[in-house]
C-alpha positions as CSV (number, residue, x, y, z in Angstrom):
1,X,252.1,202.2,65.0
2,X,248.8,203.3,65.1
3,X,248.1,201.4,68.1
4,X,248.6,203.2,70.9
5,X,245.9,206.0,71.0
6,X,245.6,207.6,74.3
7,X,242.4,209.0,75.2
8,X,242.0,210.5,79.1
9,X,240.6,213.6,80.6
10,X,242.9,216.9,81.2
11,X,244.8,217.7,84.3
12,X,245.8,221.3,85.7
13,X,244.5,223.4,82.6
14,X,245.5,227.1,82.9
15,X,244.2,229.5,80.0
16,X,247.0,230.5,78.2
17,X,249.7,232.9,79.5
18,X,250.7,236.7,79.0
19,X,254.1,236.4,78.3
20,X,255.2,237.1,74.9
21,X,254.8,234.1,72.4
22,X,257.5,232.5,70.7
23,X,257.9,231.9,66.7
24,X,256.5,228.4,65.7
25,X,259.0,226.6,64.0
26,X,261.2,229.5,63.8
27,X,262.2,229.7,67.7
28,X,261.4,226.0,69.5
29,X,262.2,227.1,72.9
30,X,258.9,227.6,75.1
31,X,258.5,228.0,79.1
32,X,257.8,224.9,81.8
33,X,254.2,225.0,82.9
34,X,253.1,227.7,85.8
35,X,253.7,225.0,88.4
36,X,257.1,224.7,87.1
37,X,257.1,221.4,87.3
38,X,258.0,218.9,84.1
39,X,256.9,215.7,83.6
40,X,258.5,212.0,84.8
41,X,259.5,210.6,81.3
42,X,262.6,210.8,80.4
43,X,263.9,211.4,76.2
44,X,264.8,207.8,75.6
45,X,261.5,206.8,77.5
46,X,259.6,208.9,75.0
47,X,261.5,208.1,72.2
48,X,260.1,204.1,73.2
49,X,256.5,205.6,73.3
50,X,256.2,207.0,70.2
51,X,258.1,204.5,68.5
52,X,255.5,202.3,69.6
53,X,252.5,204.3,68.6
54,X,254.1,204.2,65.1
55,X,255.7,201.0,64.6
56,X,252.9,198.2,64.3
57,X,250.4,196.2,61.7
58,X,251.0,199.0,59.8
59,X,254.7,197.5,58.5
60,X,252.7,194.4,56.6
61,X,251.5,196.6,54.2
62,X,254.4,198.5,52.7
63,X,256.1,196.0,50.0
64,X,252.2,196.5,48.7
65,X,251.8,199.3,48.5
66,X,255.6,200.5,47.4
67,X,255.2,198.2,44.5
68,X,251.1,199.2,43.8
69,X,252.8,203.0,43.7
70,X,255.6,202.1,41.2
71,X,258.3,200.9,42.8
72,X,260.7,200.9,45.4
73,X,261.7,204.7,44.9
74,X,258.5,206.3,44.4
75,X,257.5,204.3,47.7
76,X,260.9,205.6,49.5
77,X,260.7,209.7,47.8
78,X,256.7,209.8,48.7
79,X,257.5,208.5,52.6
80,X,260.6,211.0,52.5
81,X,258.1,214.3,51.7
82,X,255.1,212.8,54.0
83,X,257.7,212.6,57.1
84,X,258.6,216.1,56.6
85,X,255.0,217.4,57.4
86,X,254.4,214.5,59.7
87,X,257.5,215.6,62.1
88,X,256.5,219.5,61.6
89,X,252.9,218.9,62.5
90,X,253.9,217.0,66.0
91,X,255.7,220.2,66.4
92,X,252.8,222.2,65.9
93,X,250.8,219.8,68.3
94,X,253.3,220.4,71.2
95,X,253.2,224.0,70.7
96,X,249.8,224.4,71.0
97,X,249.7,222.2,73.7
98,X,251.9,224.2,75.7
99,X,249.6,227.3,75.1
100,X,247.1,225.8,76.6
101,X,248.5,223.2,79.0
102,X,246.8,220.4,77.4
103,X,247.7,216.9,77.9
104,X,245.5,215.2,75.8
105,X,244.8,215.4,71.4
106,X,240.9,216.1,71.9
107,X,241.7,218.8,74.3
108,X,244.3,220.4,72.1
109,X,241.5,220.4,69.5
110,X,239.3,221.7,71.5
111,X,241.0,224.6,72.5
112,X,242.2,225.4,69.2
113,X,239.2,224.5,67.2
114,X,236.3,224.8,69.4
115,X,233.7,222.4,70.1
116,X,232.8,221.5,66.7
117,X,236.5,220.4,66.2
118,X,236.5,218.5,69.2
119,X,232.8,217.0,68.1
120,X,234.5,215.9,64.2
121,X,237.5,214.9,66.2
122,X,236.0,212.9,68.4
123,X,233.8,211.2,65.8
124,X,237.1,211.1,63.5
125,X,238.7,208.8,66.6
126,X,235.9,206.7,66.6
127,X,236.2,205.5,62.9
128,X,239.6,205.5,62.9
129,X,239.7,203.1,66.3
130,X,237.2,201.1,64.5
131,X,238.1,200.9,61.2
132,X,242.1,199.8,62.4
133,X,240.1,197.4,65.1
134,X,238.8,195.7,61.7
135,X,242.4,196.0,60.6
136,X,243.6,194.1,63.5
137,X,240.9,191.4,63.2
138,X,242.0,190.4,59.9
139,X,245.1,190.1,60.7
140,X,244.2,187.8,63.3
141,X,242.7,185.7,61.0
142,X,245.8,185.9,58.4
143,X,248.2,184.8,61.5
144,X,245.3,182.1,62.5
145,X,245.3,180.5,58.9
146,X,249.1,180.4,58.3
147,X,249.3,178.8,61.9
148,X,246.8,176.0,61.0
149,X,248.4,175.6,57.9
150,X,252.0,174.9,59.5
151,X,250.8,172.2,62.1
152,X,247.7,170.9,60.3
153,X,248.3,171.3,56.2
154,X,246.7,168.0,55.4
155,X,243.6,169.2,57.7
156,X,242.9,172.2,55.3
157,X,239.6,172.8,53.5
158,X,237.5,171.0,56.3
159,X,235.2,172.7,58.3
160,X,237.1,173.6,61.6
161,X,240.1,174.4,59.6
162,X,237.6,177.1,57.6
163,X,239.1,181.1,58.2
164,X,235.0,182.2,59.7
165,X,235.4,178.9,62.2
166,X,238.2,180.0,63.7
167,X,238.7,183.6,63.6
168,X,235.1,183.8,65.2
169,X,235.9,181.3,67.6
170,X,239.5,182.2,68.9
171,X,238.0,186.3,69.1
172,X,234.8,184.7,71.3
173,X,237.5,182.9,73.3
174,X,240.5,185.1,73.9
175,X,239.8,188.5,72.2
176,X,236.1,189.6,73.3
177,X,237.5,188.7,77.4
178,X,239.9,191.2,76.6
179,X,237.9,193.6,75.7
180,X,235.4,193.4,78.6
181,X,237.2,195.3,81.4
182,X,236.4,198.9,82.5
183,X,240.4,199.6,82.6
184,X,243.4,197.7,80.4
185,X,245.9,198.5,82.6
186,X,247.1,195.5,82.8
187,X,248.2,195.9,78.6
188,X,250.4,197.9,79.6
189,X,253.2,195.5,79.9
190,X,252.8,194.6,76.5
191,X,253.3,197.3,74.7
192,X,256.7,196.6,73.8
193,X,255.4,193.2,71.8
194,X,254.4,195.5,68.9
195,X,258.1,197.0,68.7
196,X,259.7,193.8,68.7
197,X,257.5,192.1,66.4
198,X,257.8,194.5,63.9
199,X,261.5,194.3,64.1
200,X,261.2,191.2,63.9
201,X,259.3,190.8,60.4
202,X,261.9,193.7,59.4
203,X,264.8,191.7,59.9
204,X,263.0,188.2,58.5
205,X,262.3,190.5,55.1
206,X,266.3,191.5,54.7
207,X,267.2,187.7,55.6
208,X,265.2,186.3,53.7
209,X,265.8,187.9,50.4
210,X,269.6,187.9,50.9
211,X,269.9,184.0,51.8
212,X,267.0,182.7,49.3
213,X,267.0,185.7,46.9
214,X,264.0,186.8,44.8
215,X,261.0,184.8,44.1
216,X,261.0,182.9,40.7
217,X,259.2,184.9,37.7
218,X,258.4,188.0,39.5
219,X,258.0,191.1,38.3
220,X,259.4,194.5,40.5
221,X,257.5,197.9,39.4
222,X,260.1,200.6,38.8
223,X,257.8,203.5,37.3
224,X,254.1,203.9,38.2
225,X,251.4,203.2,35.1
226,X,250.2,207.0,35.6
227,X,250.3,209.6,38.2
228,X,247.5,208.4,40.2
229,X,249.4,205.4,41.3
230,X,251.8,207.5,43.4
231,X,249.4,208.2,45.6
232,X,248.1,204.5,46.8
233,X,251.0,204.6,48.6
234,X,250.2,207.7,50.9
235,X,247.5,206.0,53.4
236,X,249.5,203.2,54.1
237,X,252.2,205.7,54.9
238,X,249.7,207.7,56.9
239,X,248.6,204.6,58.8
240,X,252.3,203.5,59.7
241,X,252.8,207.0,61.0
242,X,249.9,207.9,62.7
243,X,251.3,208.9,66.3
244,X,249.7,211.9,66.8
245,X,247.4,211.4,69.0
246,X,249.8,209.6,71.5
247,X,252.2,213.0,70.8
248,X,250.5,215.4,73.2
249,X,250.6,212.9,76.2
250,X,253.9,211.7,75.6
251,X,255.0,215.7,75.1
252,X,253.0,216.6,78.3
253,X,254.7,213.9,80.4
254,X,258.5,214.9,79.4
255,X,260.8,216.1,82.2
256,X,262.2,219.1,80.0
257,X,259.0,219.8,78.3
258,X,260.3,222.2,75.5
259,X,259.6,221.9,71.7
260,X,263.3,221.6,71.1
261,X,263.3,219.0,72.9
262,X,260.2,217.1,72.1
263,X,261.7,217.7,68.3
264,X,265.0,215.8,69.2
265,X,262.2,212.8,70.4
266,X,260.2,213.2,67.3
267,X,263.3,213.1,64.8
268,X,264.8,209.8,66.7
269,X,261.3,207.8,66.8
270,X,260.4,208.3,62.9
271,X,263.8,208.0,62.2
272,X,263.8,204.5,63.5
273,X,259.9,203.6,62.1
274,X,261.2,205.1,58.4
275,X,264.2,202.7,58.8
276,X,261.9,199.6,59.8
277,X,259.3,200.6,57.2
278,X,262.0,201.3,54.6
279,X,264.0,198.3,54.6
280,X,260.4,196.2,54.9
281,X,259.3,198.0,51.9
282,X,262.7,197.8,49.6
283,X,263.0,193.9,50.5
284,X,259.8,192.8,50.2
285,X,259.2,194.3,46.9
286,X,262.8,193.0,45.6
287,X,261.8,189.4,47.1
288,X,258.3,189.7,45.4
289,X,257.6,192.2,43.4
290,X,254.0,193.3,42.2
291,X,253.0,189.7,43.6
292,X,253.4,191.0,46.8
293,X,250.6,190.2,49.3
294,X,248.7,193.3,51.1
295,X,250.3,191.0,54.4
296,X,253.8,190.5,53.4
297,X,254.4,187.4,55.9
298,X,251.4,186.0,53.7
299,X,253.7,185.7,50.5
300,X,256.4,183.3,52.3
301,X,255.5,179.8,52.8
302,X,253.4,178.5,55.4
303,X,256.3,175.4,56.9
304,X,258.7,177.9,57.3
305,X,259.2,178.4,60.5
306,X,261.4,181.9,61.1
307,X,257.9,182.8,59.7
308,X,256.2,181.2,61.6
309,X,257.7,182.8,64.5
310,X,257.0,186.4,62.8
311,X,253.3,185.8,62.3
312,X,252.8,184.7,66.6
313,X,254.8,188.2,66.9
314,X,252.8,190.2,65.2
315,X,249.6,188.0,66.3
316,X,250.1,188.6,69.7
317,X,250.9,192.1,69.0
318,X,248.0,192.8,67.7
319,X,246.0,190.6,70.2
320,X,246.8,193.1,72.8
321,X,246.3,196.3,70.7
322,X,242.6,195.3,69.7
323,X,241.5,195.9,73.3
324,X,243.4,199.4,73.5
325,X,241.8,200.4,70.3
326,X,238.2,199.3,71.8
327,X,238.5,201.1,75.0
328,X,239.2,204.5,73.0
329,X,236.7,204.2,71.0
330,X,234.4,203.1,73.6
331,X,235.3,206.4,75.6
332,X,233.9,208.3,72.9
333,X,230.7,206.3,72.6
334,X,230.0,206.7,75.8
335,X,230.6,210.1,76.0
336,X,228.3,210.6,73.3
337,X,225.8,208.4,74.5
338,X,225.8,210.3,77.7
339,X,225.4,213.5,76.4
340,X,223.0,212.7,73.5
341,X,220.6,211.3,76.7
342,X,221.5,213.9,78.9
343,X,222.4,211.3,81.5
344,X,222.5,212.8,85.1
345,X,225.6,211.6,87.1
346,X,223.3,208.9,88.8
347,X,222.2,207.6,85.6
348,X,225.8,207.5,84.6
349,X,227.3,205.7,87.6
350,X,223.9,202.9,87.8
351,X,224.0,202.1,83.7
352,X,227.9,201.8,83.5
353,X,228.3,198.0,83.5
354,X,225.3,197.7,81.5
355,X,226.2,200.3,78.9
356,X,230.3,198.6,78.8
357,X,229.4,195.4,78.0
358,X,226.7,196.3,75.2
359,X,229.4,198.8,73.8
360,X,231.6,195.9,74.0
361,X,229.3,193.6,72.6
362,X,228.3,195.9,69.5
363,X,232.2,197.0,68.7
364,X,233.2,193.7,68.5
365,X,230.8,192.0,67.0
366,X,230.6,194.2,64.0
367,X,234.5,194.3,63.3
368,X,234.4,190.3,63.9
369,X,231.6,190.5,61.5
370,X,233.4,192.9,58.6
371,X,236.8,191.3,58.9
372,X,235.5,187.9,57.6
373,X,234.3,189.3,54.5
374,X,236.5,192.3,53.9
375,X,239.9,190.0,51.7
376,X,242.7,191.5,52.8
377,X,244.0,194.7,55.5
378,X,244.5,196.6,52.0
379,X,241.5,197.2,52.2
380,X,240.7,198.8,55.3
381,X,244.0,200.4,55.3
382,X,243.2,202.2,52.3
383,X,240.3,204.3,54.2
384,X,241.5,204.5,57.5
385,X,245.1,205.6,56.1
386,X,242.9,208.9,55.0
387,X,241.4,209.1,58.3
388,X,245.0,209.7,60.1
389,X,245.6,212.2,57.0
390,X,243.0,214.2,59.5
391,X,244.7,213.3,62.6
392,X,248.6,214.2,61.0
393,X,247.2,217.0,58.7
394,X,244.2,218.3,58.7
395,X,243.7,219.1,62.6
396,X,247.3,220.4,63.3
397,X,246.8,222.7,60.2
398,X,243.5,224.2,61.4
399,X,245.7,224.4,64.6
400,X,248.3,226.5,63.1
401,X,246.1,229.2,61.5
402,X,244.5,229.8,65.0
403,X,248.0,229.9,66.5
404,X,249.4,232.3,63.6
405,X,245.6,234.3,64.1
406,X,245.6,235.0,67.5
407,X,248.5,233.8,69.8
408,X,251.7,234.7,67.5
409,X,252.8,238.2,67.3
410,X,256.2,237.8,65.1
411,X,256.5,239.7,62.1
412,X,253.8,239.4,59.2
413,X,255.9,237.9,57.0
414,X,255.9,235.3,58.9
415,X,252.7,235.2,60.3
416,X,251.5,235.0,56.8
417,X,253.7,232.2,56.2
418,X,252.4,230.1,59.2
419,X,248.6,230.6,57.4
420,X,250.1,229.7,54.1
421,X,251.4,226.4,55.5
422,X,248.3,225.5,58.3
423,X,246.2,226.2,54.9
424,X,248.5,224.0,52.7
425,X,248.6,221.3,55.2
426,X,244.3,221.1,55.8
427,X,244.3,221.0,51.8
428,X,246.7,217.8,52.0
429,X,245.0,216.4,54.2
430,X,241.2,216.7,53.0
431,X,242.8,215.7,49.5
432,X,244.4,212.1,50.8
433,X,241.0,211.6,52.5
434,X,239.0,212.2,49.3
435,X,241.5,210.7,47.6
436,X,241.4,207.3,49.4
437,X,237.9,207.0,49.8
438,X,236.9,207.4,46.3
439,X,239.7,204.7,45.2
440,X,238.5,202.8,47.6
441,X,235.0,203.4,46.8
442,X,235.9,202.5,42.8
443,X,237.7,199.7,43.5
444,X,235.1,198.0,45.4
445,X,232.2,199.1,42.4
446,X,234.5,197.8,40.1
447,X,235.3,194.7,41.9
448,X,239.0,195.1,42.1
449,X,240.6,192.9,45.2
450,X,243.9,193.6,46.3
451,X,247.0,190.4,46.5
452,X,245.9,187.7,48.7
């Protein structure tokens, strides 16, 4: 999923080349780097990587929101028509990394955009770290209550068994420790638990349905109630595919760093997250219908203990992304903070521990603080799911008019087309943002709350 954002500084940048351009999307061969060197990882090894930036948290949340769209194939047609652009603008990111032998998203931006893009994309990173940090939170909490209610059901309703208790104390205890380091290296391992977890609640989903069938008196949505509802499926959707910023990093890294290439990666990885996401969506909606919780492992029952298994997967996933979420957004604070105060590199190098740890203190206190009152990861993913509409549209379309501007030099026709499509794709995106904010926005004035 959505996890694994990758934030770092850039490495041998060279301005961009004389040699002829190629055609975006019409031609996907492109040169090796002036060094002629590629990278280390291999296809399958970046086929893992960006499978794991997509497939996360993000997978709870799709019998929802299939079945608050209407139904199982507007869900399915919408994901279809999103994953076209989504694959073309990763495309458009490599390319434009190549131009400029970039190897991380803010540099891309950067050179593309200029330093107010980088500025809005750096802010953009920070809010969508935070907001998916809160996310994660939540879903702590979900996995914590469930938990406490299979060992300790006749415990419920007292005080130590209360969601605020626990959730604040277990994040004190085991999250915040995480979160303290100046590097997570030693995450890395663990980046594999999101994969499997996720399979893992794929696979409990299809089981479940076919060996205990649908739940008693449900309804399943087969049409939306108007037009509008098609779209509360588009930033979960977002959400679950939100790799970009892991792209240009896993793209710079390849051995046989061509576009072709990096397409055949790209096709494979969302290929396999549209498959988990998919059958998540179709079998959780048949199993519950519009009853569906916003947290489909919240809708089966607490003793059951394949479930049970599912929620410490996903649990621990998420225990280890919330740290890797923090520290990327806590390279952007700090970058800010150092440059809003003009910090000399002195300054810089004396204040770091001090500066970590109230970064630290702050992030994590405030998404502690939001996730006990915000109901359900609905919710949250309803407005960060328009802030990776920015990441998947709106960026790598600004990218592509200032690629068809200025670096391509094909025929008009298709020059113009490139324009057409880089302006199509900013529209998209600024419309899902809008779009999700203001539902968001109404449902919270009119005091709408989402299933369990």
């Amino acid at each position: 999923m959505d996890t694994q954002i990758v934030s770092g500084g850039s490495k041998n940048v060279h301005p961009y080349d004389t040699e002829e351009c190629t055609p975006l999307l019409f031609n996907n061969s492109i040169n090796k780097d002036e060094s002629g060197q590629g990278g280390k990882t291999s296809t399958a090894g970046a086929v893992f990587i960006v499978i794991n930036a997509c497939i996360g948290a993000g997978l709870l949340n799709f019998p929802h929101a299939f079945q608050s769209a209407g139904g199982i194939v507007v869900g399915v047609i919408v994901q279809l028509v999103l994953l076209v652009v989504i694959t073309s603008s990763l495309l458009v990111l490599a390319k434009c990394s190549h131009i400029h032998q970039c190897s991380t998203y803010q540099e891309v931006v950067h050179k593309m955009c200029g330093q107010t893009g980088l500025f809005v994309c750096n802010i953009t990173i920070l809010l969508y770290c935070f907001g998916t940090s809160i996310t994660f939170m939540i879903i702590i909490g979900d996995q914590i209550d469930s938990f406490l209610e299979f060992i300790v059901s006749d415990s419920l309703g007292q005080w130590y068994t209360n969601r605020k208790f626990t959730l604040s104390i277990f994040s004190v205890i085991v999250v915040l420790p995480l979160c303290i380091p100046k590097a997570i290296d030693f995450l890395k391992y663990s980046s594999g638990i999101g994969v499997l977890g996720s399979i893992y609640v794929c696979a409990i989903v299809v089981i479940k349905y076919f060996t205990n069938g649908a739940a008693e008196g449900i309804h399943v949505a087969t049409s939306p109630d108007n037009w509008q509802d098609v779209f509360i499926a588009v930033p979960a959707i977002c959400f679950g595919f939100q790799c970009h910023i892991s792209s240009i990093p896993v793209y710079a890294s390849l051995k046989k760093r061509t576009v072709s290439q990096f397409s055949k990666v790209c096709i494979i990885a969302l290929f396999l997250a549209f498959t988990t996401y998919t059958l998540t969506g179709i079998f959780g909606s048949l199993t519950f219908g519009t009853s569906s919780c916003s947290d489909i492992l919240k809708s089966y029952d607490a003793d059951d203990i394949s479930v049970t298994i599912a929620r410490i997967m996903i649990g621990a996933s998420v225990l280890t992304a919330y740290p890797i979420l923090h520290f990327c957004g806590r390279v952007v604070i700090n970058d800010l903070q150092i440059k809003i105060f003009k910090l000399t590199p002195e300054q810089v190098e004396d204040g770091e521990v001090r500066r970590r740890i109230v970064q630290t203190i702050i992030w994590f206190s405030l998404s502690l603080i939001l996730a006990l009152f915000i109901p359900s990861i609905g919710v949250v993913i309803s407005v960060i799911g328009g802030l990776a509409a920015v990441f998947i549209f709106i960026f790598p379309g600004l990218c592509m008019i200032e690629y068809a501007m200025h670096y391509y030099d094909g025929s008009i026709r298709r020059k113009h087309l490139l324009i057409g499509c880089g302006i199509a794709w900013v529209g998209l995106g600024t419309f899902i943002l809008g779009e999700s904010t203001t539902l968001s926005i109404m449902d919270d004035v009119n005091g709408v709350t989402l299933a369990c």
